[in-house]
PASEBA-1860 file (N, C-alpha, C; in nm, 3 decimals):
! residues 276
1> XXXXXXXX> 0.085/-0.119/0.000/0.000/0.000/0.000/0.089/0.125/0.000 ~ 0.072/0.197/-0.103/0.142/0.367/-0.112/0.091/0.455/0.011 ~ 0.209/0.535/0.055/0.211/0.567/0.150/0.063/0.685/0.108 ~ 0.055/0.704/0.051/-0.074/0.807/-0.030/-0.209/0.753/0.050 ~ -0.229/0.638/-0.006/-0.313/0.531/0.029/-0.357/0.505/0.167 ~ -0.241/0.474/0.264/-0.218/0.469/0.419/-0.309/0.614/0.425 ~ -0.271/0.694/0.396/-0.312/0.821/0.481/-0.447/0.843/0.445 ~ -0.489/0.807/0.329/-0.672/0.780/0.304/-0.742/0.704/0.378
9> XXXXXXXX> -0.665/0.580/0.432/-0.695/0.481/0.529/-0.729/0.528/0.659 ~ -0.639/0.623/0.683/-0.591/0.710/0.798/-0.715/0.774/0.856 ~ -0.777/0.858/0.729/-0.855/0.980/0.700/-1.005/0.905/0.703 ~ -0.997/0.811/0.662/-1.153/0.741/0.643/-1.184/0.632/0.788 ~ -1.108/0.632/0.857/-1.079/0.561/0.993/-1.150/0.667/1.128 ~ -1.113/0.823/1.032/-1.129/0.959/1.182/-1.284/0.937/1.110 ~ -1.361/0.887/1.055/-1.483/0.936/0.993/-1.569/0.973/1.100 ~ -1.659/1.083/1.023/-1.774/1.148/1.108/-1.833/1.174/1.018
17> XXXXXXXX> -1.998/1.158/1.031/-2.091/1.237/0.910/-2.106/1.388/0.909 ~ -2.098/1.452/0.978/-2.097/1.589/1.007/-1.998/1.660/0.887 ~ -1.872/1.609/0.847/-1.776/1.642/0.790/-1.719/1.551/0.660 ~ -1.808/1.516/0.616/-1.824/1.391/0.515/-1.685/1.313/0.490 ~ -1.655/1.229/0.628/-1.591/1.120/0.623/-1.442/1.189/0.700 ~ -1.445/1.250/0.721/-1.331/1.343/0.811/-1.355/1.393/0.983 ~ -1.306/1.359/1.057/-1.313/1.443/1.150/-1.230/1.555/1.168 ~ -1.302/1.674/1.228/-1.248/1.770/1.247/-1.171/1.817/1.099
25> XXXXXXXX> -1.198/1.811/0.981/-1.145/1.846/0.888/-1.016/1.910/0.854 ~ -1.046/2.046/0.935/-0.910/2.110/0.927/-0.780/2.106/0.972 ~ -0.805/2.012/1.089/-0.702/2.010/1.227/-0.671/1.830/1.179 ~ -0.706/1.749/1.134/-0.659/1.647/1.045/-0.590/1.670/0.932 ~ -0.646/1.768/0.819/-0.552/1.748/0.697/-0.424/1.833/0.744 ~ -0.463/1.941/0.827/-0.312/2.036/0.826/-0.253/1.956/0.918 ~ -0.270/1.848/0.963/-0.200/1.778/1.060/-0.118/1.647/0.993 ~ -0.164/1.622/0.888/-0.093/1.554/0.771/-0.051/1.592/0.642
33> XXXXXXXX> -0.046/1.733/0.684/-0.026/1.807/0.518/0.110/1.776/0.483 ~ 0.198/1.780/0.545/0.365/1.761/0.553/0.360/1.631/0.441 ~ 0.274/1.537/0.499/0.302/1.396/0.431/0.239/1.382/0.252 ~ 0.088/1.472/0.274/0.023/1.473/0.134/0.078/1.554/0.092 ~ 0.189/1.638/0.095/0.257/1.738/0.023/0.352/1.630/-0.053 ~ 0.425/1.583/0.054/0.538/1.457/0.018/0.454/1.353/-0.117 ~ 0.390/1.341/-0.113/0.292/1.240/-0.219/0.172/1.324/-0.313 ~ 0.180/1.483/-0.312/0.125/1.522/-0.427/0.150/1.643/-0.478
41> XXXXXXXX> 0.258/1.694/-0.397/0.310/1.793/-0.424/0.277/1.917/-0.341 ~ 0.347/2.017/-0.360/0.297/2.127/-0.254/0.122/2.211/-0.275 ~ 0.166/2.219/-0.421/0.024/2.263/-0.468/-0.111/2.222/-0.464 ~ -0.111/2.077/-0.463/-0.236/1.999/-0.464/-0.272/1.981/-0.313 ~ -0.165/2.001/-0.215/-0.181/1.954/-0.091/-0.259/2.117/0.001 ~ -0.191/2.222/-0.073/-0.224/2.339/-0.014/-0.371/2.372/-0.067 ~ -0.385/2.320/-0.177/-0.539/2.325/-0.286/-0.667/2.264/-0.176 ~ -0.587/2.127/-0.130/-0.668/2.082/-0.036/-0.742/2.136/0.094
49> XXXXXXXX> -0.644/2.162/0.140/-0.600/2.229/0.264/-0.729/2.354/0.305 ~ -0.701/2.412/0.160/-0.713/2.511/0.162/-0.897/2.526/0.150 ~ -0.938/2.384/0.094/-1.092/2.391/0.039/-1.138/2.364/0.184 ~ -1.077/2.234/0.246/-1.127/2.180/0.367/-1.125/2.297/0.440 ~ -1.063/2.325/0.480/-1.006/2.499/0.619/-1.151/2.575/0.562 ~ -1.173/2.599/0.485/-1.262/2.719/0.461/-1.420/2.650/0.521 ~ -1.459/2.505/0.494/-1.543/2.482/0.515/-1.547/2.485/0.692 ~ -1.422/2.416/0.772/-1.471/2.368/0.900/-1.323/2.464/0.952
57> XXXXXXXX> -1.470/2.529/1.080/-1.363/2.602/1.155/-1.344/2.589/1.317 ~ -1.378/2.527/1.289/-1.355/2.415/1.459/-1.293/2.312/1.473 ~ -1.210/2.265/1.545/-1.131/2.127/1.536/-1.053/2.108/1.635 ~ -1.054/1.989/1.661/-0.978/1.877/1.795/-0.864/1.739/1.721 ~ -0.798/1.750/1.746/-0.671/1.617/1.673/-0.708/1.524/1.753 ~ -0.722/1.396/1.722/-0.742/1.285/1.741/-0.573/1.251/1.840 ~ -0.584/1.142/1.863/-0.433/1.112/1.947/-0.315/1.030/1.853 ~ -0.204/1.182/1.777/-0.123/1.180/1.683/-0.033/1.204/1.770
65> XXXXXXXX> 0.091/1.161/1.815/0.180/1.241/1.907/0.293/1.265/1.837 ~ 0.261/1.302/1.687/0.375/1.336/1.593/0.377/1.485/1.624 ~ 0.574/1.502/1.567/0.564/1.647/1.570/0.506/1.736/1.448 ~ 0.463/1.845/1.493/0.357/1.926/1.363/0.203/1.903/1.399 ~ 0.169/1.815/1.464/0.046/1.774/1.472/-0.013/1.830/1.599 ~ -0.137/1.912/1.553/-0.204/1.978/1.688/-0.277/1.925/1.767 ~ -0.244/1.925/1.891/-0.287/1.863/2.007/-0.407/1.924/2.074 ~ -0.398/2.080/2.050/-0.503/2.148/2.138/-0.607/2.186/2.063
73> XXXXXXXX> -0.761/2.201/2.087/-0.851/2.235/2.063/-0.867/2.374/2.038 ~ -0.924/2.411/1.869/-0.890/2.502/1.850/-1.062/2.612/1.802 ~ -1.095/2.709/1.798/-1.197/2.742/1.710/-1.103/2.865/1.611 ~ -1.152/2.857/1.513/-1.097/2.924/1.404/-1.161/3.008/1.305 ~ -1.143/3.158/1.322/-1.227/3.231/1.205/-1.150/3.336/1.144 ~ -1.265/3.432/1.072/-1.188/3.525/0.986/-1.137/3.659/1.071 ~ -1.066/3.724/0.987/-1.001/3.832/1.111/-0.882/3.906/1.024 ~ -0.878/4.010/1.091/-0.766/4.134/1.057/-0.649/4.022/0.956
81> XXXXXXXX> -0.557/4.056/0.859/-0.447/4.021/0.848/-0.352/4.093/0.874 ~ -0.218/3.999/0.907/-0.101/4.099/0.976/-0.037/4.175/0.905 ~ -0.010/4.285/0.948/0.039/4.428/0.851/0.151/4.385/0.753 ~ 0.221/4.439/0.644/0.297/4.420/0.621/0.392/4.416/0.676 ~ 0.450/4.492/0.759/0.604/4.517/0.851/0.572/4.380/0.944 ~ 0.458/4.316/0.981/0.464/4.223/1.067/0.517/4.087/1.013 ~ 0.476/4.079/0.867/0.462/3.987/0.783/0.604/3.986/0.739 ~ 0.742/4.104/0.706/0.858/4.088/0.673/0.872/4.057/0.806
89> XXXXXXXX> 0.898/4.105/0.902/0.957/4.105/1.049/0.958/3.935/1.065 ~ 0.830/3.827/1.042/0.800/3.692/1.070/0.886/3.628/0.996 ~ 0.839/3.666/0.880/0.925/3.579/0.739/1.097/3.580/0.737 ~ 1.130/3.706/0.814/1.282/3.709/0.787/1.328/3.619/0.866 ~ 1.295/3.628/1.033/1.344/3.555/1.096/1.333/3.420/1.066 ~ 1.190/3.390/1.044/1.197/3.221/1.014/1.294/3.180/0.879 ~ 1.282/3.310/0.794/1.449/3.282/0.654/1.505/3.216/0.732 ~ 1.589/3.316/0.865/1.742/3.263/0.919/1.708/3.116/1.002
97> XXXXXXXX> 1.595/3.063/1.055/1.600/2.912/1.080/1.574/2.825/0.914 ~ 1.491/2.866/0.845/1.474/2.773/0.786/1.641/2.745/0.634 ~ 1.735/2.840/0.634/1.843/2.784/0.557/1.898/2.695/0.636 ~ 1.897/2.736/0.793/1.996/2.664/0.852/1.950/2.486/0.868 ~ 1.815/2.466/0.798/1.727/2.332/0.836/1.669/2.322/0.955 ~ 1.667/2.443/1.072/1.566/2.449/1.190/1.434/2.452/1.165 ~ 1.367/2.543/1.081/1.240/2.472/1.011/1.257/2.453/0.923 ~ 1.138/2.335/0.880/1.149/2.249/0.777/1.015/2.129/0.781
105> XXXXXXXX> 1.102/2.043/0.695/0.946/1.902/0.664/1.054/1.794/0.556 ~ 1.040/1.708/0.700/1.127/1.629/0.664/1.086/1.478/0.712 ~ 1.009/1.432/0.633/0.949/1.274/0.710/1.092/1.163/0.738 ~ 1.192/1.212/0.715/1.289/1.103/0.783/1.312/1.164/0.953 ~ 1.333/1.251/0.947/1.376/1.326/1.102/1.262/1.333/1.223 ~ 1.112/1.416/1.216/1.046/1.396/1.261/0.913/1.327/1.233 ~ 0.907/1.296/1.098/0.737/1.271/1.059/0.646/1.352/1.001 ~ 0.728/1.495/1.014/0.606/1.608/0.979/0.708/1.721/0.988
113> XXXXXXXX> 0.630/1.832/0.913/0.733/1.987/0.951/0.760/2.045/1.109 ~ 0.828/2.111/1.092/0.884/2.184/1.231/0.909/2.283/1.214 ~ 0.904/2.357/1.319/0.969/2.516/1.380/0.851/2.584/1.344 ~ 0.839/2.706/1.397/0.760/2.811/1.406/0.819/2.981/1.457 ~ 0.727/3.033/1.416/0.778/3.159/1.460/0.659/3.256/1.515 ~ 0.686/3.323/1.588/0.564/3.427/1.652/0.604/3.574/1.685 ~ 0.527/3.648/1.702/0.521/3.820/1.760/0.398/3.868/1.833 ~ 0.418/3.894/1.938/0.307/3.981/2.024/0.201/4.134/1.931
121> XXXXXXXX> 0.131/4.127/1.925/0.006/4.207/1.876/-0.072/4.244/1.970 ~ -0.144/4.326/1.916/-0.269/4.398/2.055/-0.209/4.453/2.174 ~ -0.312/4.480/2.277/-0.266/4.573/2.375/-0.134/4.482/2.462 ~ -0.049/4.556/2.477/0.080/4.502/2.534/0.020/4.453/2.740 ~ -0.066/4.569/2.751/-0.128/4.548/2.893/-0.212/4.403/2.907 ~ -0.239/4.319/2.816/-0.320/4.240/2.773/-0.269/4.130/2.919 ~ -0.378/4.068/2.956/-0.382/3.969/3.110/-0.359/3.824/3.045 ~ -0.271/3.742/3.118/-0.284/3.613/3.094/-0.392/3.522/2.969
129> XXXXXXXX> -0.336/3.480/2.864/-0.477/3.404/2.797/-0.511/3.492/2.713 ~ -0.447/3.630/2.702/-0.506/3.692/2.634/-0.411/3.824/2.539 ~ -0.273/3.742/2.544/-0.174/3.797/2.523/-0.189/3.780/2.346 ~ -0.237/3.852/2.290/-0.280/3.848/2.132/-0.110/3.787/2.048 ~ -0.142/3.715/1.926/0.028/3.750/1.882/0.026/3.646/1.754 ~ 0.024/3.705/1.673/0.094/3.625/1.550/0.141/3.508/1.509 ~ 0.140/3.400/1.475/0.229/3.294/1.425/0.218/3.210/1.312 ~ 0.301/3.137/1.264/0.334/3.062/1.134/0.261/2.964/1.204
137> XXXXXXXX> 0.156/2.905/1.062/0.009/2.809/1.052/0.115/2.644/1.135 ~ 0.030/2.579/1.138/0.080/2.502/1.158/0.115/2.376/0.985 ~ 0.200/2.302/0.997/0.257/2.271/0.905/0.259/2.319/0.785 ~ 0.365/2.452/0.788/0.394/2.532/0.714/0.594/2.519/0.732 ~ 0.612/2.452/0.789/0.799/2.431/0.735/0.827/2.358/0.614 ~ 0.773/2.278/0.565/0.825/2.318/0.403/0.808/2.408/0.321 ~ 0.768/2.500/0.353/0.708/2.626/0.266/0.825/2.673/0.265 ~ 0.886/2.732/0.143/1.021/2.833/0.105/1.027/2.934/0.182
145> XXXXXXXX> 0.928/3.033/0.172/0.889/3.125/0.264/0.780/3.160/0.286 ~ 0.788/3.250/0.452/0.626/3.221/0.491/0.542/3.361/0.406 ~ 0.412/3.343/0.371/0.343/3.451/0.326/0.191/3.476/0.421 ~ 0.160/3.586/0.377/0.042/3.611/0.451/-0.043/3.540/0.475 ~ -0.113/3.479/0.373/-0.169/3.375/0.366/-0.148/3.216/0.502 ~ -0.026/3.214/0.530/0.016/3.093/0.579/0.064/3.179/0.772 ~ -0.025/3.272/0.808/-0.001/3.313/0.938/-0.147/3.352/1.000 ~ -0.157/3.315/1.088/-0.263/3.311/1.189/-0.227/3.389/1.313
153> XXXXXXXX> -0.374/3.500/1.355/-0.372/3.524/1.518/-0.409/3.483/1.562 ~ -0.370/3.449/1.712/-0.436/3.378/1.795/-0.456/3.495/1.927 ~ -0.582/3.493/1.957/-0.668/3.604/2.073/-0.647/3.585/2.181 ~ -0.706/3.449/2.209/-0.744/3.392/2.325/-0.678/3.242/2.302 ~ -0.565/3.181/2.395/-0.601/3.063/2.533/-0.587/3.047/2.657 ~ -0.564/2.877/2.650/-0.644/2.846/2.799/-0.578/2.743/2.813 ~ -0.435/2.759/2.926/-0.360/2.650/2.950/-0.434/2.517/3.004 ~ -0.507/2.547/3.102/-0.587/2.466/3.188/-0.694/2.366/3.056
161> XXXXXXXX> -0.706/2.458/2.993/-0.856/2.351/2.921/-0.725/2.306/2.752 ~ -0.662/2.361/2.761/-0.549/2.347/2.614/-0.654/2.392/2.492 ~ -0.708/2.541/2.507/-0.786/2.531/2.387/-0.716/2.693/2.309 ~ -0.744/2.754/2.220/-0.683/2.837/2.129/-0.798/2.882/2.063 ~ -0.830/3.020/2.057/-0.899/3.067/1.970/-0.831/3.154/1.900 ~ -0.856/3.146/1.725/-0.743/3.196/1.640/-0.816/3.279/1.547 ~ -0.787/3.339/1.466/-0.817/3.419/1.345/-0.722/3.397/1.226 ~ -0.788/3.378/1.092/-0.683/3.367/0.978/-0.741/3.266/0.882
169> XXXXXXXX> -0.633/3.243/0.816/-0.610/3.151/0.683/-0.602/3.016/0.720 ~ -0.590/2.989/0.839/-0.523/2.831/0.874/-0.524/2.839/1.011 ~ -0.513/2.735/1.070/-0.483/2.711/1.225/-0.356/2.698/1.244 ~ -0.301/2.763/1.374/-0.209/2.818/1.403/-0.153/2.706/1.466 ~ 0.001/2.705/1.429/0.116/2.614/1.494/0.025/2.543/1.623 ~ 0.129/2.416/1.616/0.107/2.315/1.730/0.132/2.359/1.853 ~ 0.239/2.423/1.837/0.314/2.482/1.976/0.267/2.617/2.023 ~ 0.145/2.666/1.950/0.055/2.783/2.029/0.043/2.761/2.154
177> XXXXXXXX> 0.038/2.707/2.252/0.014/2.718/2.321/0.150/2.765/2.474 ~ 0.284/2.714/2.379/0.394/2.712/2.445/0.409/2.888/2.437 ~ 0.394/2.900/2.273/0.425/3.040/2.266/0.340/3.127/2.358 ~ 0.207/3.102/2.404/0.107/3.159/2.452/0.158/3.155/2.610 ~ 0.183/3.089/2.669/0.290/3.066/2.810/0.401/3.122/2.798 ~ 0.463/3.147/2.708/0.646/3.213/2.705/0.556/3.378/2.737 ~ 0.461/3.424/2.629/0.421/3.547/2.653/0.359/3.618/2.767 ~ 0.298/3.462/2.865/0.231/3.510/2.959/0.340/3.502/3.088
185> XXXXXXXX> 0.480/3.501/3.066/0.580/3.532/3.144/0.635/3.657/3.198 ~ 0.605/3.692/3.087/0.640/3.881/3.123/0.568/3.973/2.966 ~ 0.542/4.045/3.008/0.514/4.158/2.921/0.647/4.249/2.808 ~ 0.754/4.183/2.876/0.879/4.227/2.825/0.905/4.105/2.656 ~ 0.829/4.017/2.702/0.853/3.883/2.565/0.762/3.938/2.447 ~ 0.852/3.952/2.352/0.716/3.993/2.255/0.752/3.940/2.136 ~ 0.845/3.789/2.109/0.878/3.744/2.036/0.932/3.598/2.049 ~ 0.921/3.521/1.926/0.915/3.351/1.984/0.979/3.286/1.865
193> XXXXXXXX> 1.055/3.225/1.884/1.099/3.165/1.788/1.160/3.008/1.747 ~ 1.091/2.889/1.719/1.128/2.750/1.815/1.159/2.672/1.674 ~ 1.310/2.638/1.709/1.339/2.575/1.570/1.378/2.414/1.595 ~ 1.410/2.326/1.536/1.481/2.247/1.569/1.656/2.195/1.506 ~ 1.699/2.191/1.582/1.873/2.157/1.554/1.994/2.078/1.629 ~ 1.958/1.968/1.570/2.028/1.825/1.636/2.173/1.887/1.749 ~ 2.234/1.921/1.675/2.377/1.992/1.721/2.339/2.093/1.818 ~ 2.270/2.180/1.762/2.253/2.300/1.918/2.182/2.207/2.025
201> XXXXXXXX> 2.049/2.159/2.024/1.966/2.078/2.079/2.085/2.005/2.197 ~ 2.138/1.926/2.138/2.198/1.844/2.259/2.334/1.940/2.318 ~ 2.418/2.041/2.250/2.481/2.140/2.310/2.458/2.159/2.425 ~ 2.327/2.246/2.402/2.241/2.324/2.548/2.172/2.214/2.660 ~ 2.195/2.091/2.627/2.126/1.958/2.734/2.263/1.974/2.809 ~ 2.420/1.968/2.721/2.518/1.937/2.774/2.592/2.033/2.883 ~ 2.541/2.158/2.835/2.547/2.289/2.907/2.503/2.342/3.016 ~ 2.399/2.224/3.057/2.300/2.247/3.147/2.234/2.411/3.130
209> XXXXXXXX> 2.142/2.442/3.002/2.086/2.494/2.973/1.946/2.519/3.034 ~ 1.934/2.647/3.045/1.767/2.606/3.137/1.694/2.501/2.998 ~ 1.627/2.412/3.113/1.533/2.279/3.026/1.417/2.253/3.051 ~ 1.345/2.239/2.999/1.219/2.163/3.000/1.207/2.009/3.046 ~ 1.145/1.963/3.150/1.208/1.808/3.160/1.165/1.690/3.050 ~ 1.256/1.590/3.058/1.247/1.512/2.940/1.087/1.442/2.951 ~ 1.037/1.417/3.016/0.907/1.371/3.005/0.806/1.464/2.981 ~ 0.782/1.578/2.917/0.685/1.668/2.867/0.716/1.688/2.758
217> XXXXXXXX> 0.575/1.633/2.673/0.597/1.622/2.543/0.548/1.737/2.507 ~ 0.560/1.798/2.341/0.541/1.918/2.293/0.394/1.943/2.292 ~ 0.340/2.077/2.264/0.211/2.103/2.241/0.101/2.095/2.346 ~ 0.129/2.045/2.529/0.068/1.985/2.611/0.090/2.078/2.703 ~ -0.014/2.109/2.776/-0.019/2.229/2.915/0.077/2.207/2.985 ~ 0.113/2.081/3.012/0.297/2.116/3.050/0.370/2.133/3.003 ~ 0.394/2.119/2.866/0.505/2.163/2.805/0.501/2.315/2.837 ~ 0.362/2.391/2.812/0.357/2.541/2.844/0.353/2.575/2.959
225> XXXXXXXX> 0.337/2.483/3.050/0.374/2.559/3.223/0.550/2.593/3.231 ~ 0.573/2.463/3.181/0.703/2.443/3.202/0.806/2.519/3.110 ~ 0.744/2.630/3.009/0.839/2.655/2.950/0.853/2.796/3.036 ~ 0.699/2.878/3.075/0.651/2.961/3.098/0.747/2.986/3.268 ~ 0.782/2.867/3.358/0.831/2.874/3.465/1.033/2.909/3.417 ~ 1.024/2.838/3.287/1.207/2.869/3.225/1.212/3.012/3.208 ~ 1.115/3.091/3.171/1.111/3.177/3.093/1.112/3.293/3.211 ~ 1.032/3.267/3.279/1.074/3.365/3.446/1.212/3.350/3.491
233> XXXXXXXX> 1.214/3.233/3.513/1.327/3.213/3.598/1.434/3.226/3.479 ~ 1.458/3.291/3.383/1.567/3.301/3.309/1.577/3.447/3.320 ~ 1.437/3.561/3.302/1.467/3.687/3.301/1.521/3.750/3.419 ~ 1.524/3.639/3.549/1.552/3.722/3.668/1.721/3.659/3.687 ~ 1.741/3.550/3.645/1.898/3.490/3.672/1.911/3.412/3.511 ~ 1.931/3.493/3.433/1.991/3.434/3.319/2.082/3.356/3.288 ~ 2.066/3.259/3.193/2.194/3.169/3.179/2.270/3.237/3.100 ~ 2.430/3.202/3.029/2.530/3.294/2.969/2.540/3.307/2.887
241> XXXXXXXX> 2.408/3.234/2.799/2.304/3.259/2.676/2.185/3.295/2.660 ~ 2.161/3.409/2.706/1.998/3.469/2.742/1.924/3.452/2.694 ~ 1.821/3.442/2.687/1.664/3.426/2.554/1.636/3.278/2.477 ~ 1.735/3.176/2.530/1.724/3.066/2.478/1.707/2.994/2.606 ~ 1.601/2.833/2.557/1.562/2.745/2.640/1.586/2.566/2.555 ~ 1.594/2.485/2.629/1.561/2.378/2.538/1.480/2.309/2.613 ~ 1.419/2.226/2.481/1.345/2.098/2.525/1.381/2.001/2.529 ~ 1.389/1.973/2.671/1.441/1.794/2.630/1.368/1.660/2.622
249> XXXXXXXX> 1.192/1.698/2.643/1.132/1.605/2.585/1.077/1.593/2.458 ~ 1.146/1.678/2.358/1.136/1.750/2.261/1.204/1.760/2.126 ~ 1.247/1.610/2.100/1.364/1.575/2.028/1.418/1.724/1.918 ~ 1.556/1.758/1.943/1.610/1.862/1.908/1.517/1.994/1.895 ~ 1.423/2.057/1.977/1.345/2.140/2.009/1.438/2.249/2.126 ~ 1.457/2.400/2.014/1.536/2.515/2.094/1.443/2.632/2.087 ~ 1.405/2.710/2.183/1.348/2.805/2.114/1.400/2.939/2.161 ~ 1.426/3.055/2.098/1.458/3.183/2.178/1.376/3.300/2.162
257> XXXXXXXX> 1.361/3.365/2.254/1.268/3.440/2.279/1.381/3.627/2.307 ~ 1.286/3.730/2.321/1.299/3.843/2.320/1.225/3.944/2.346 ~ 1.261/4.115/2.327/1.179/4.163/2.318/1.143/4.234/2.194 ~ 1.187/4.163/2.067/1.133/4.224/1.970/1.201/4.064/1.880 ~ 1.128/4.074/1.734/1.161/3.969/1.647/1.310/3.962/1.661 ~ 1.418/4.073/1.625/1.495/4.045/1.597/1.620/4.033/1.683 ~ 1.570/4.052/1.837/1.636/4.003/1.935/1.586/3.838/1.963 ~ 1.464/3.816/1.932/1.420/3.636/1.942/1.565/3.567/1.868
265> XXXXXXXX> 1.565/3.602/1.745/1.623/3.521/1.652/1.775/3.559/1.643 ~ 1.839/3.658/1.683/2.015/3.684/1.735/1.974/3.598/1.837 ~ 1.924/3.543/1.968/1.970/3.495/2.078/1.938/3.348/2.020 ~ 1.878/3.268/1.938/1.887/3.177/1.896/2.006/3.160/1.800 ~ 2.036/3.204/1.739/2.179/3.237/1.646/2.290/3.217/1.695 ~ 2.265/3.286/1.837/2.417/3.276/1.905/2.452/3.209/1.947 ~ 2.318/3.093/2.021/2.350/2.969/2.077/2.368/2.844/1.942 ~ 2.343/2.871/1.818/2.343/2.798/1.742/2.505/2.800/1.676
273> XXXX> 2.537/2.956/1.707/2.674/2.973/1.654/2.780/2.903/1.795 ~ 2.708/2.919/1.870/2.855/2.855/1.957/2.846/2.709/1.955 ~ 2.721/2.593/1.956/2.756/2.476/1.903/2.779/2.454/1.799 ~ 2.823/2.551/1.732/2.921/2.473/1.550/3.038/2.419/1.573
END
């Protein structure tokens, strides 16, 4: 059976009548888009993507514990798009992960695309849950570069219930919710940036880098307590690489943070430049 095939198998297995033979439509195909890209190309897969998303804007992932694949419950509608200056500011930084292969879509390495990128929006005074902010859709790392089209806001979540309410073109990264905890650390974070890189990745384990513990997997209210508790306790006693954290239940998962895009992505840089 072609791996094409498997994933129809896959798809006709989540069935529901509500969504003619799909569950949750949107939060399934973008949760396997990485793979139907791999087997029909980028165009036919985004064609898809793109018909399903428009119809269903509500969605829950079934239990995938691949990376790329969204875990949290999401509702999803139409809404402002991000300015232009927001849209270079996103795209550049994710440029400098994605030459280096930090994002990407690569079914030998993880199964699905990786990395993401984010920026704080709306009122900066904004309370817990409600820290507004930008980010790259979810399985969008094979994409060359990111475009308007392929970025989502997210308004509102809710560590406790793991749910996300978003605005846009697509549902927003897996790891919304981590980013949504890094922001609800301080008001000073207004930028996110989580790539993956075998070599830095185990560097910063060896460094005793602030960490995430190895048993919290990505996308899960602990992964976001726990990044959200690194992320304090780094702005008040920094390690001798500031703005960076790793995951170590998180196979090669780094992310660095700031107070603007282009301090996120120098403090990821630097830790990437000193494990070369």
């Amino acid at each position: 059976m072609s791996r094409l095939q498997k994933l129809m198998t896959l798809l006709k297995s989540q069935a529901h009548p509500s969504v003619n033979g799909l569950t949750c439509g949107v939060c399934v195909v973008f949760g396997v888009h990485s793979v139907f890209q791999a087997s029909l190309g980028t165009l036919g897969a985004v064609r898809m993507v793109s018909t399903i998303g428009s119809k269903f804007k509500s969605c829950r992932m079934p239990d995938m514990p691949k990376e790329g694949v969204v875990q949290y419950r999401c509702d999803l509608h139409p809404g402002a798009p991000a300015t232009e200056s927001q849209i270079v500011a996103l795209a550049d930084a994710r440029q400098e992960l994605y030459v280096r292969d930090a994002i990407g879509c690569d079914l030998s390495r993880y199964g699905a695309c990786y990395g993401n990128v984010s920026m704080r929006t709306g009122s900066w005074a904004a309370g817990p849950g409600r820290r507004e902010f930008l980010i790259s859709c979810t399985a969008t790392g094979g994409d060359s570069e990111l475009s308007a089209t392929r970025i989502s806001r997210v308004t509102h979540y809710d560590h406790d219930k793991n749910y996300v309410i978003a605005q846009g073109p697509c549902p927003p990264s897996s790891e919304s919710m981590t980013h949504g905890a890094i922001y609800d650390a301080s008001l000073d974070v207004r930028a996110v940036v989580h790539g993956h890189a075998p070599i830095l990745w185990q560097w910063l384990l060896d460094n005793s880098a602030p960490s995430t513990p190895p048993e919290v997997d990505y996308g899960t209210p602990e992964m976001a307590e726990s990044a959200r508790k690194l992320v304090q306790g780094g702005l008040k006693n920094p390690w001798r690489l500031p703005g960076v954290i790793v995951m170590a239940g998180h196979q090669d998962g780094v992310v660095g943070f700031g107070s603007s895009v282009k301090q996120a992505i120098d403090r990821f840089l630097a830790a990437y430049d000193a494990a070369a």
